[in-house]
N, C-alpha and C positions, 0 to 999 in steps of 0.2 A: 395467439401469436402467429402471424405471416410464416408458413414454413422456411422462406428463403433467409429470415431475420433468423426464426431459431437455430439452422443451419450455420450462420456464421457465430452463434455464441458459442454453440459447441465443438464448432473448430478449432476455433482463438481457444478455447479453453483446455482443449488437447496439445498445444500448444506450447501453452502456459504451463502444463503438466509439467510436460516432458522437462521443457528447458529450464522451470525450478528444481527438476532432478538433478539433471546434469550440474545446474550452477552450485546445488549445494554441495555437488560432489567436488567439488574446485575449493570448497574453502577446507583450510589446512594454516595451521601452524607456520611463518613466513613469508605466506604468498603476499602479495598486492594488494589491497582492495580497488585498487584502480583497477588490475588486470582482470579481475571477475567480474568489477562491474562491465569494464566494455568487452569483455567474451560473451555476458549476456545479451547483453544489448545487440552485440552482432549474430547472437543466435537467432536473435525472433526475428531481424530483418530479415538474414539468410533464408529462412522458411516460409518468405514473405508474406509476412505480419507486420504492423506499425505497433511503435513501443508506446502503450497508452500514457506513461509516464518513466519518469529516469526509475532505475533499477536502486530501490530501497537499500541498503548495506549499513545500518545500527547497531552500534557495539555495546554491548553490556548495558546500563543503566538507559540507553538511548533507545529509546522505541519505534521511532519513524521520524522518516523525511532526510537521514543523511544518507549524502550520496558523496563517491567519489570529488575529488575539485580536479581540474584539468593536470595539477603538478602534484597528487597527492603523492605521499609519500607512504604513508604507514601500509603497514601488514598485523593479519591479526597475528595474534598471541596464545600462546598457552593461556585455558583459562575462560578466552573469550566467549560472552555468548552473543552469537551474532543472528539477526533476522534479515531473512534476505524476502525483498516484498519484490514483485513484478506486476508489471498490467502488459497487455497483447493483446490487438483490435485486429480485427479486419472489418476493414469497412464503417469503422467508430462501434464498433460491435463487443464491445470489453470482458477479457479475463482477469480480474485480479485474486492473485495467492501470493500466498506467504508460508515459509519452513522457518525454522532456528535450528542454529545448527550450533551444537554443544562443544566447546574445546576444551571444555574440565570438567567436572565430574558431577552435574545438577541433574540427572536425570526426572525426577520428581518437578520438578520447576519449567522441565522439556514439557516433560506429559501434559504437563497443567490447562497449559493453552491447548493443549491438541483434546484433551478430552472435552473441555468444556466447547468448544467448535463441534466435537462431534453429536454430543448429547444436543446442544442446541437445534442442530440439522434435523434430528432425528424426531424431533417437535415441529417443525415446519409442515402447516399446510393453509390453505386457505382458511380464512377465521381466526388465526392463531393473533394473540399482538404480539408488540415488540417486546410489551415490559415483562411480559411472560418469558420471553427467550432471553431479556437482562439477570431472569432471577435465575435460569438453569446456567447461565454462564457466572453468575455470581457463588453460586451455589457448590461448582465442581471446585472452583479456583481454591474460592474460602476452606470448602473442604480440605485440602493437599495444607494449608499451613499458608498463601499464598494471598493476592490480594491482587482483584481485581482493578486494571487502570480503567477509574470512572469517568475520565475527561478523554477516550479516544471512544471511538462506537463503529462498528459495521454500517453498510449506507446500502441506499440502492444504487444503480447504474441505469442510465440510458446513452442512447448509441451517442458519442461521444464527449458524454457525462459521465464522471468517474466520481462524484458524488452527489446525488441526490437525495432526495426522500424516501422512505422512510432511514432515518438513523437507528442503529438496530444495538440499544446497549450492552454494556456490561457487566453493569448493575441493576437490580430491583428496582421499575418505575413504574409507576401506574396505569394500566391501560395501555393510552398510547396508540399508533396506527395500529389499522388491522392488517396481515397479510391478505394478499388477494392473488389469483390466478394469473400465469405471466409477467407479476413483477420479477423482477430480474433484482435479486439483491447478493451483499456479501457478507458474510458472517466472517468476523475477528477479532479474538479475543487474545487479549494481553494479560501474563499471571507476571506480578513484581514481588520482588522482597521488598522493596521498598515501599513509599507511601501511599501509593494506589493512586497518585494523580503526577501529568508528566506538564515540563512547564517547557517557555520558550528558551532553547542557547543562542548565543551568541553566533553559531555556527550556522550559514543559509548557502545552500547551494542550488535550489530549488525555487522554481517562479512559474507564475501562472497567467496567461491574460484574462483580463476582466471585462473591457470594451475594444474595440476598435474608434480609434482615433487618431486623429493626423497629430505629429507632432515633427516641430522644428529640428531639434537636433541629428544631424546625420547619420551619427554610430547609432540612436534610439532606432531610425527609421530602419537602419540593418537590421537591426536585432527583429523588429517586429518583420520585415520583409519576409525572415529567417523563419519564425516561426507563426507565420498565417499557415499554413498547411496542415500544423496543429491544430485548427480547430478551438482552442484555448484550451488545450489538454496541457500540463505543466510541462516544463524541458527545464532541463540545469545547465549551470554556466560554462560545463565543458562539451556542452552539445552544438554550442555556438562557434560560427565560425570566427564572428568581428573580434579582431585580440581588444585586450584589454578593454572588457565592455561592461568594467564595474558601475562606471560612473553613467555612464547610458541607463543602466540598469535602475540603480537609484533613481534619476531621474525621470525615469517612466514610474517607479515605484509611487514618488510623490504628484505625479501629475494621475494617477489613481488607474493607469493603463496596466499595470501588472501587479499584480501582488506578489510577498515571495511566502514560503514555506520553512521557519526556521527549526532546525533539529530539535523534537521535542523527545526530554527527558526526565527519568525519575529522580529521585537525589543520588550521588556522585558516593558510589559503592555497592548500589543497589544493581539487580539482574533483572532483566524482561526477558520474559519470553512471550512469540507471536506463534498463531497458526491463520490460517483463513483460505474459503472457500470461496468462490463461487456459485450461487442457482438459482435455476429460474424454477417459479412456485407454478404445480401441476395441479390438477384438478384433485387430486387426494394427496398430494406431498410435495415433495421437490425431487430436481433433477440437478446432482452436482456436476458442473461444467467442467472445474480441474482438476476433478477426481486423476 
């Protein structure tokens, strides 16, 4: 890897550190999730960085991809377990992590994810596969009483790709890619009580571009105008300036120009907990970026 390339992953990643400290520190019993999300959000510009993707905010049974909506209302609660995910580029150069932060009393449930992230890590070097790092994340989860979500997986990253190849499971598969030198990947593992697979909600705040294409509609063409700078890195619909840019949205949706992202979750009772890393693979191991 180009020293000036590896330089900007492990900046963005100190980064990322930091400001998943700080963000976790801001969640509390009444506050906002609107107002954490956009204090994060304004952290990483402030320290200017670009936000590889909206600031993850997942409550309880919900694992990823909800984020704030521009008029949200709610605050967490007593109870709540919430995952807070971030990504932080410089240069399309990506951090992505993630904490859960406990509002009642699951300790064991916390750890789950965190141990099985780190055991995984700790496997990591070149030669290793993936299905091998599915079964030590399978492995710690199962252990605790807990149950691996088999339908989310770790990915790699390239510089303004925030999901690539290799997918790095969470379950036992076979074989599978090999790790290799300089790939740039992220391990994150999710422990549920619930069923160990998370489905689509109802709830989408979250969208992605997919092509570049000219299209008619004038609120369409803002919204894309808005987010070409992106790169096709995702943005949410309170990122947007054009008001009411539902129907825009949709309509890019169906003409195959954006995709969205809808809040995906286990069954409705259940608790998730996240952890995840960042590294890029070293000639005998790995190097974590948001250590």
């Amino acid at each position: 890897m180009k020293e000036e390339i590896y330089d900007r992953y492990i900046q963005a990643g100190k980064a990322a550190s930091e400001i998943l400290k700080t963000g976790a520190g801001l969640i509390s019993p009444d506050v906002s999730l609107l107002e954490v999300g956009s204090k994060v959000e304004e952290m990483i510009l402030d320290k200017g960085f670009g936000i590889a993707f909206p600031v993850n905010i997942s409550l309880n049974e919900a694992a990823a991809h909800d984020t704030p909506s521009p008029d949200d209302i709610r605050v967490f609660q007593t109870g709540d377990m919430v995952k807070l995910d971030l990504g932080v580029h410089l240069d399309g150069y990506i951090a992505d992590t993630a904490c859960t932060v406990d509002l009642g009393d699951q300790p064991v449930l916390l750890n789950a994810s965190i141990a099985a992230r780190d055991k995984a890590i700790n496997s990591v070097k070149p030669g290793v596969t993936i299905g091998s790092l599915g079964a030590i994340v399978s492995h710690e989860i199962t252990s605790l009483g807990f149950k691996p979500v088999a339908n989310l997986t770790g990915h790699g990253l390239d510089r303004f790709s925030l999901h690539i190849g290799p997918n790095v499971p969470n379950i036992p598969v076979s074989g599978g890619a090999v790790l290799e030198e300089d790939m740039v990947i992220a391990i994150e593992p999710f422990a549920s009580t619930g069923t160990g697979y998370v489905h689509d909600c109802p709830r989408t705040e979250i969208y992605g571009q997919l092509v570049k294409r000219p299209v008619r509609l004038p609120t369409a063409r803002k919204i894309l105008g808005e987010i070409n700078e992106r790169n096709g890195m995702p943005f949410a619909r309170r990122q947007l300036k054009v008001k009411k840019p539902e129907l825009a949205l949709n309509h890019l949706i169906h003409e195959g120009v954006l995709r969205s992202y809808p809040v995906l979750a286990d069954v409705p009772g259940s608790y998730v907990s996240q952890a995840e890393h960042t590294l890029i693979i070293t000639e005998d191991g790995c190097e974590i970026t948001t250590i």
